[in-house]
C-alpha positions as CSV (number, residue, x, y, z in Angstrom):
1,X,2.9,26.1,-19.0
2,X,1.5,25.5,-15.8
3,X,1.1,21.4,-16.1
4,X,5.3,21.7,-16.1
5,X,5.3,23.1,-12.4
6,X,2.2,22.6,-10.2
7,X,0.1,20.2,-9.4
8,X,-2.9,21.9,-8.8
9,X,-3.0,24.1,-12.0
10,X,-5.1,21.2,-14.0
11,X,-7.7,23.0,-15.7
12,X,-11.0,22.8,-13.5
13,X,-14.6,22.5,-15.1
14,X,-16.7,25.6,-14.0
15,X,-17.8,25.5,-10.6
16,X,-21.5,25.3,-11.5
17,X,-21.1,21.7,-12.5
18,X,-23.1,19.4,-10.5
19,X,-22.7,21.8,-8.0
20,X,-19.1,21.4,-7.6
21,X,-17.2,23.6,-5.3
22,X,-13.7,24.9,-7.1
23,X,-10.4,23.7,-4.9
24,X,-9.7,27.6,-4.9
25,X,-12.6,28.1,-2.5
26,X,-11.6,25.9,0.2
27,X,-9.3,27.9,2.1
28,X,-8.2,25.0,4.5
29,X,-6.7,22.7,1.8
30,X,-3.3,22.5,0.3
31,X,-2.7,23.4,-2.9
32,X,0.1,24.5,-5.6
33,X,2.2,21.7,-4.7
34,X,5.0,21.7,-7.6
35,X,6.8,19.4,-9.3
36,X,10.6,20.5,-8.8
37,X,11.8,20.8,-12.5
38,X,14.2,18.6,-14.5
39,X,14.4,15.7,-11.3
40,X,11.4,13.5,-12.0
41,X,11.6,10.4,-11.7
42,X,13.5,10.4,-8.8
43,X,13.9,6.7,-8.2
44,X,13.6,4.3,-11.3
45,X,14.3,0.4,-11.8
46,X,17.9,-0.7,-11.4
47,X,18.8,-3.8,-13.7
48,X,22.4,-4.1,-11.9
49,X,22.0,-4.8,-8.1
50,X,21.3,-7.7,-6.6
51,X,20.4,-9.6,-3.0
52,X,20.7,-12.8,-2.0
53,X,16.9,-14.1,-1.4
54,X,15.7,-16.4,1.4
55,X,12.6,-17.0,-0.6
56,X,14.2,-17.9,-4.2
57,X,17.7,-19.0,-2.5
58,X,19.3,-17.2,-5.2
59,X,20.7,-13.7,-5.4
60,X,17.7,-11.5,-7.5
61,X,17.1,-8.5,-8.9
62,X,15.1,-7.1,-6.8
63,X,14.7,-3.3,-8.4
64,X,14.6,-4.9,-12.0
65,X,10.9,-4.4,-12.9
66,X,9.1,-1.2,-11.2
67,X,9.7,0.7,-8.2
68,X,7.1,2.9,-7.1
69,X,4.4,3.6,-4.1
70,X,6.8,5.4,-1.6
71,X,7.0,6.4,2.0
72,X,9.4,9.3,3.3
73,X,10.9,9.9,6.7
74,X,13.4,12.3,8.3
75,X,16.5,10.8,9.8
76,X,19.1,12.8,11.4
77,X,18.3,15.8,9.0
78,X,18.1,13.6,5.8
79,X,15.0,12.3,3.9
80,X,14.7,9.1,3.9
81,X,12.3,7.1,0.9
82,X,11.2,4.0,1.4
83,X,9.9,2.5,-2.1
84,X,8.5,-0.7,-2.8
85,X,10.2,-2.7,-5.4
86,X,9.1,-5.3,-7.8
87,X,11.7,-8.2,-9.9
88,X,11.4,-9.3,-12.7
89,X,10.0,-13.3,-11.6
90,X,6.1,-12.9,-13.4
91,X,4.1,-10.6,-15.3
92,X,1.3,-9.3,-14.2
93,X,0.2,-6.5,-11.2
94,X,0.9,-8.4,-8.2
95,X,2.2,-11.5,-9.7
96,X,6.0,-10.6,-9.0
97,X,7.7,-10.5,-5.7
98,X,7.8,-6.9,-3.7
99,X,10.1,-5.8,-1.8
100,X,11.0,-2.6,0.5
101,X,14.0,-0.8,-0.5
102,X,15.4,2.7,1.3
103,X,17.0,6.1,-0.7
104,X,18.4,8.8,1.6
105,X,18.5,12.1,0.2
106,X,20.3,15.8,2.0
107,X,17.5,17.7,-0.1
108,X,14.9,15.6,-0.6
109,X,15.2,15.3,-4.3
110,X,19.0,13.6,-5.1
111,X,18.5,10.4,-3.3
112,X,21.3,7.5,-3.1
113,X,20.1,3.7,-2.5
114,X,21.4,0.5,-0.8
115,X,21.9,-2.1,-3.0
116,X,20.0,-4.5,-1.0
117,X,16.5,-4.1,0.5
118,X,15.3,-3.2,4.2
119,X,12.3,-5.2,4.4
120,X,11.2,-8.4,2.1
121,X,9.3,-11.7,2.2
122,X,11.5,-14.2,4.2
123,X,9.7,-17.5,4.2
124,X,12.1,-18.5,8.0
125,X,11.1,-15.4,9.7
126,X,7.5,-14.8,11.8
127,X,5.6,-13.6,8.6
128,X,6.5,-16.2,6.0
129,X,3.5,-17.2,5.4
130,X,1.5,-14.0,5.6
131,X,4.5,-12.4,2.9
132,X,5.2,-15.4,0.9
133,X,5.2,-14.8,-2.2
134,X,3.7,-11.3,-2.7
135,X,6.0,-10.0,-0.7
136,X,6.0,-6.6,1.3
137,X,3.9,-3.5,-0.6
138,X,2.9,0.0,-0.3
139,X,4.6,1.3,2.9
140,X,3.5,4.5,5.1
141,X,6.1,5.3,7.6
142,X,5.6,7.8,10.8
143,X,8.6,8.6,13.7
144,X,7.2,8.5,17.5
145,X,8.5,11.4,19.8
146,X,11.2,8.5,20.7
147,X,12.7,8.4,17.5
148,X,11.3,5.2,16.8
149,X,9.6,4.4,13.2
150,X,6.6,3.0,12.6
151,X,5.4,0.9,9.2
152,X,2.5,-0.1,8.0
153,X,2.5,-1.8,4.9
154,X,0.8,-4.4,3.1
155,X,1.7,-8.3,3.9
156,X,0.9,-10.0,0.5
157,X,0.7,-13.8,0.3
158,X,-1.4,-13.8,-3.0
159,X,-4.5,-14.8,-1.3
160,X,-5.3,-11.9,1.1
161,X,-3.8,-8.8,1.5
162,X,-3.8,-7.6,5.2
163,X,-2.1,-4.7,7.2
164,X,0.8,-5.4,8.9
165,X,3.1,-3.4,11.5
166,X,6.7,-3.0,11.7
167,X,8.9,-0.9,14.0
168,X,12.7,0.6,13.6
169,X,14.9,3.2,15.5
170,X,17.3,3.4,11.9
171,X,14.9,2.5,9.0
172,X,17.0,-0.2,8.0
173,X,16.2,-2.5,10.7
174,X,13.0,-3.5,11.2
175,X,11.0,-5.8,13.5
176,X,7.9,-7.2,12.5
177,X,4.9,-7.4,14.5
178,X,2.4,-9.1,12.2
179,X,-1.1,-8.4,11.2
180,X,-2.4,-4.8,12.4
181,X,-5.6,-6.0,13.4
182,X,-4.5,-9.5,14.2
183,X,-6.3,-8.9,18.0
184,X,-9.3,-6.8,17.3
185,X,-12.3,-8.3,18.2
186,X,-10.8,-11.5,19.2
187,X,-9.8,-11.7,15.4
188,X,-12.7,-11.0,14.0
189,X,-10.8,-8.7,11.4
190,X,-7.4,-10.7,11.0
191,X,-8.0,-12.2,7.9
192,X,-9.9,-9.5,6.2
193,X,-8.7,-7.4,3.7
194,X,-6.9,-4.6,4.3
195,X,-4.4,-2.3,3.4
196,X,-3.2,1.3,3.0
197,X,-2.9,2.9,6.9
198,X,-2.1,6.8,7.4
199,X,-1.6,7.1,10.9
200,X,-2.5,10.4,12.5
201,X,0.6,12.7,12.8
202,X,1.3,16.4,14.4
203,X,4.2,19.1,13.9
204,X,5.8,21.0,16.6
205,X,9.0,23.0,16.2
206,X,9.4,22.2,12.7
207,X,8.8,18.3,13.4
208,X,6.5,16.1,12.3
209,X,5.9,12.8,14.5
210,X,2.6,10.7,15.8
211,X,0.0,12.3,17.0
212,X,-2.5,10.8,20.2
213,X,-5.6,12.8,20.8
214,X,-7.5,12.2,23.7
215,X,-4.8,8.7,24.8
216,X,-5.3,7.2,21.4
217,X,-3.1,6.9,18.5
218,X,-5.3,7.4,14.8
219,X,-5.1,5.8,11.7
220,X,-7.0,6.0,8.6
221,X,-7.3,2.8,6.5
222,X,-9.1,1.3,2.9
223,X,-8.7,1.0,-0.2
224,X,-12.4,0.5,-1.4
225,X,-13.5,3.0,1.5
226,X,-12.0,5.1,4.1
227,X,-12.2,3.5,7.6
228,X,-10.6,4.5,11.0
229,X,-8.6,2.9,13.7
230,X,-7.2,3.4,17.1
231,X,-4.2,2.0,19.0
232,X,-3.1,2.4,22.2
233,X,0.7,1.1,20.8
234,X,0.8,2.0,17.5
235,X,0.8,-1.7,17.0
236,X,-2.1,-3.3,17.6
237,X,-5.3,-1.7,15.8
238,X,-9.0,-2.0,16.6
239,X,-11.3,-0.6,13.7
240,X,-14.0,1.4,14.5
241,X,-17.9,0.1,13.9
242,X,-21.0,1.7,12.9
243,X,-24.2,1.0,14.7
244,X,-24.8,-2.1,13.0
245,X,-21.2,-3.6,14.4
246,X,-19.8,-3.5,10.4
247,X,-16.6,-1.4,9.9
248,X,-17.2,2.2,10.0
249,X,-17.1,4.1,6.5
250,X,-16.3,7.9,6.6
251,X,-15.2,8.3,3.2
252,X,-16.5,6.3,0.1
253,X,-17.0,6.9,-3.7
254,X,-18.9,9.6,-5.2
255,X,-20.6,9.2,-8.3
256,X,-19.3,11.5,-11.1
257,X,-16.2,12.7,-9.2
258,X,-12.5,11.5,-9.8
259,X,-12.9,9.2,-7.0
260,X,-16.3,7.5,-8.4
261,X,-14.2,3.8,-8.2
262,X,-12.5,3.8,-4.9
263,X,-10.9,6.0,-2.5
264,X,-7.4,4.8,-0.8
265,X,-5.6,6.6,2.1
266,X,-2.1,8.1,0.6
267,X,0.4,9.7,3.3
268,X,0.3,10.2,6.7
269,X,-2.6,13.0,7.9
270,X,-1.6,16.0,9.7
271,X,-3.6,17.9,12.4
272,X,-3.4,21.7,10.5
273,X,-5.1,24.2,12.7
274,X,-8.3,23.6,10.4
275,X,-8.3,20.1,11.5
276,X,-6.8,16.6,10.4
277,X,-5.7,16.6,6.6
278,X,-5.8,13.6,5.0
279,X,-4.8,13.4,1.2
280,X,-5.8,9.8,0.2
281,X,-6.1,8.5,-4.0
282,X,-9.0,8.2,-6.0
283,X,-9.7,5.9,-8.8
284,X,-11.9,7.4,-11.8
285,X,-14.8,5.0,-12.7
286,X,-15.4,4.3,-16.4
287,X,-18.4,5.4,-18.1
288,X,-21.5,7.6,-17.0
289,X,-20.7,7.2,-13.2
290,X,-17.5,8.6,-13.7
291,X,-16.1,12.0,-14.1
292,X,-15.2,12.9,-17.8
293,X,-13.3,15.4,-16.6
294,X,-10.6,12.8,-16.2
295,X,-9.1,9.6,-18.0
296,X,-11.0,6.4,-16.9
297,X,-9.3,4.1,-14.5
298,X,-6.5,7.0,-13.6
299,X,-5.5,7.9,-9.8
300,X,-5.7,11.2,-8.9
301,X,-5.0,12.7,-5.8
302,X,-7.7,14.5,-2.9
303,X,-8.0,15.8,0.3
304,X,-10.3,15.2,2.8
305,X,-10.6,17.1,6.2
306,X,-11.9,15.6,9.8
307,X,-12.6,17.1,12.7
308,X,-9.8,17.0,15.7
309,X,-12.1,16.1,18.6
310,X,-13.8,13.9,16.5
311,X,-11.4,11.9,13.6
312,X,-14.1,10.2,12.2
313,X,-16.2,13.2,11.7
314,X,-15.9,15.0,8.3
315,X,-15.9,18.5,7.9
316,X,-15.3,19.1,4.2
317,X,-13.5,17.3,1.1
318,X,-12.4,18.4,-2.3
319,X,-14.7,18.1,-5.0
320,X,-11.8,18.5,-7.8
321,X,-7.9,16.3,-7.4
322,X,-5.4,18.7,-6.4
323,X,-3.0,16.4,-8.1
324,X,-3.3,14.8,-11.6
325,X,-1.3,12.3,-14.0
326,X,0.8,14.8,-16.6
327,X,4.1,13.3,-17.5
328,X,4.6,10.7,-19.9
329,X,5.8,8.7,-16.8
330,X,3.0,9.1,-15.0
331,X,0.8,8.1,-17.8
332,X,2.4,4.6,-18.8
333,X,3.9,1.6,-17.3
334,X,2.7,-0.7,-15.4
335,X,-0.8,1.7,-15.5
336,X,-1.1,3.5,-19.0
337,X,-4.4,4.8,-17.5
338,X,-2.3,7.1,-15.2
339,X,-1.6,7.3,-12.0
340,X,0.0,10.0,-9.3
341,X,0.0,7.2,-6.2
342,X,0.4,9.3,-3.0
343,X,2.0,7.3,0.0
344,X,4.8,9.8,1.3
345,X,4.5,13.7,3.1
346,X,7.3,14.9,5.0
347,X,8.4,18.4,6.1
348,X,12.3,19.3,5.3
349,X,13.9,22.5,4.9
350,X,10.4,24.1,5.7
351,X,8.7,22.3,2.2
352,X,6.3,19.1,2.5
353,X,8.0,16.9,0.3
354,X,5.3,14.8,-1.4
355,X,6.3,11.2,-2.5
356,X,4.2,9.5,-4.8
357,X,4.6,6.6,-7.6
358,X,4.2,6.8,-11.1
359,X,1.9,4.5,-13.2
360,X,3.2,1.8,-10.7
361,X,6.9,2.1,-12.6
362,X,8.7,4.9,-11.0
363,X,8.8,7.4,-7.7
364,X,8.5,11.5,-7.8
365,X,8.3,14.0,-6.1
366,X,6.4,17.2,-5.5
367,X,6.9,20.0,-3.3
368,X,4.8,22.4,-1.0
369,X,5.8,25.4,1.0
370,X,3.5,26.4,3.2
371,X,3.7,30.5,3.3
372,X,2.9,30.4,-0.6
C-alpha cells in the first residue's frame, strides 16, 4: 500500500475541484518523499536520563514527556537532529518546560543521543527571562560557509513567544544572541510575536549552507502568516513592510485548502534552479472554510515557491499537502488531530532527509532522492 512508503501518494480529490491544480502538474515541486520502512519513530521520550537544571535546581527528566519538532544538520559527515524536548513538570501544550536536545546519526536514520541537553532555559544566563519557564522550542538550524551553525528557535517565557538567535561551530555549544528582531526598527518588533524562521540556504558540491542574494541573508518567518526577513549577520533581523509600514504577508490561509487555519514556515528553503523552495505547515480549519479532504485541526505539509531575485515574490504553491498524518503516531499524542510538523531538510548520502515531529510526541523521518 502506498500510505506505508511515500508521502505524496495520499489520495487527491479530482483536479476539477475548486479549480485545484494536482501536485503531479507542478513540475518544480518535490514529491514522493518516503518514509524509510520499519524506523519510524526515530527519536521517542526517554524516562531514564536525567540533567541537572539551573531553573528547577534539581536533576529532571528532561526527555520524559514528548520530543518532537526537529532540526537536522551535517557535521563532519554525520546527521545531526536537534529535537525539542518536553518533562514531565505540567500538563498541557506549552505548560511544561522545553528543552533542546542533539542525536547524531552515520545514516540519517539510527541516531544516538546525549543524555543531557544542548540548549535550555537557564534563569543566570542572558535570556532568563525571555526562556523562563517555557523554555527553548522548535529549532531550525543552517551551517555558514565557515562552518559555523546558526539557530533560530523559539524563546518561550509563557507570555510571548519571540524569535531568538543562537550560533555554534559544534552544535553542542551554543551562544545566545537574544531576540532576532530585538533591533529592528528601533524595537518596534522586539516584543511581538514571533516564531518559526527558515533562513534561505543554497547547495554547491553536494553542500547545503546559507545562502545571501544580492549582500543579504533571507529568512522566512510566521506562524499565522508567512513573512520575510533580511540580515546582514545572520543575527540581527529586520522584517520587511508593506506599503502601509505593517509586516509584509506573502503567504496566508486559503479558504477550503489544508492550510485554511494557518500556515507556519517548516525547514530551511533552498534556492532549486526553479527558484527558492520553501516547505512550511498548514493547519486545516474546522467546518465549511476548511478542506474536507482532510481531518480538522491536522498539520499537513506544503510547498511554496519564490522567485530568486525577488524572495518575497511568489511564483506558484501547492494547492494539495505533499505530506499527510498516516501512522498511528502521527495521529495521537499530544495532537490526536494529526500532525506531520516539518522543521528539518538536510542532504546526506545524496537523499534530503526530511525531519519532522509527530502529533507533538515523537520525531521521523522521511526521505527524498532527487533523480527519482
Amino acid at each position: 500500500m502506498c500510505a506505508a512508503t511515500a508521502v505524496a501518494c495520499c489520495t487527491q480529490p479530482a483536479p476539477t475541484e475548486g479549480g485545484k491544480v494536482p501536485n503531479e502538474q507542478k513540475q518544480w515541486a518535490w514529491l514522493g518523499f518516503e518514509r524509510p520502512e520499519g524506523v519510524n519513530p526515530i527519536i521517542s521520550p526517554n524516562t531514564d536520563i536525567e540533567f541537572d537544571c539551573p531553573m528547577q535546581g534539581k536533576p529532571m527528566k528532561w526527555m520524559e514527556s514528548d520530543t518532537f519538532n526537529p532540526a537536522a544538520a551535517i557535521k563532519d559527515g554525520e546527521v545531526v537532529v536537534l529535537f525539542r524536548s518536553e518533562d514531565n513538570s505540567a500538563t498541557g501544550i506549552g505548560q511544561r518546560t522545553s528543552r533542546i536536545g542533539y542525536a547524531s546519526s552515520e545514516d540519517g536514520i539510527s541516531f544516538d543521543i546525549l543524555p543531557t541537553p544542548v540548549l535550555y532555559p537557564n534563569p543566570n544566563d542572558s535570556q532568563g527571562e525571555a526562556e523562563c519557564p517555557g523554555g527553548c522550542e522548535d529549532p531550525r538550524v543552517v551551517m555558514t560557509d565557515d562552518g559555523t551553525y546558526v539557530m533560530l528557535y523559539t524563546m518561550w517565557n509563557r507570555k510571548q513567544a519571540r524569535l531568538g538567535v543562537a550560533t555554534s561551530k559544534d552544535l553542542i555549544t551554543w551562544e545566545k544572541h537574544g531576540l532576532a528582531f530585538g533591533k529592528a526598527y528601533d524595537g518596534r518588533f522586539a516584543n511581538d510575536f514571533s516564531k518559526s524562521a527558515s533562513i534561505v540556504t543554497k547547495v554547491v558540491d553536494g553542500v547545503q549552507t546559507v545562502a545571501q542574494i544580492d549582500g543579504k541573508y533571507y529568512m522566512y518567518w510566521g506562524e499565522q502568516w508567512i513573512n520575510v526577513a533580511t540580515s546582514d549577520n545572520l543575527i540581527d533581523w529586520t522584517p520587511m513592510l508593506d506599503e502601509n509600514g505593517e509586516l509584509l504577508k506573502v503567504i496566508e490561509p486559503r479558504e477550503g485548502y489544508f492550510d485554511s487555519m494557518l500556515t507556519e514556515c517548516g525547514p530551511p528553503a533552498v534556492i532549486t534552479d526553479d527558484g527558492i523552495l520553501l516547505m512550511y505547515n498548514g493547519k486545516n480549519m474546522d467546518g465549511e472554510k476548511g478542506d474536507a479532504n482532510y481531518t480538522a485541526n491536522s498539520y499537513c505539509a506544503g510547498q511554496v515557491l519564490f522567485s530568486k531575485e525577488n524572495p518575497a515574490e511568489v511564483i506558484d504553491r501547492l494547492d494539495y499537502p505533499f505530506f499527510i498524518p498516516e501512522a498511528d503516531f502521527e495521529r495521537s499524542g499530544q495532537y490526536p488531530a494529526g500532525t506531520v510538523f516539518i522543521e528539518g531538510l538536510v542532504l546526506h548520502r545524496g537523499k534530503w532527509h526530511l525531519y519532522y515531529g509527530c502529533a507533538d510526541s515523537r520525531v521521523s523521518v522521511a526521505t527524498y532522492t532527487p533523480e527519482n
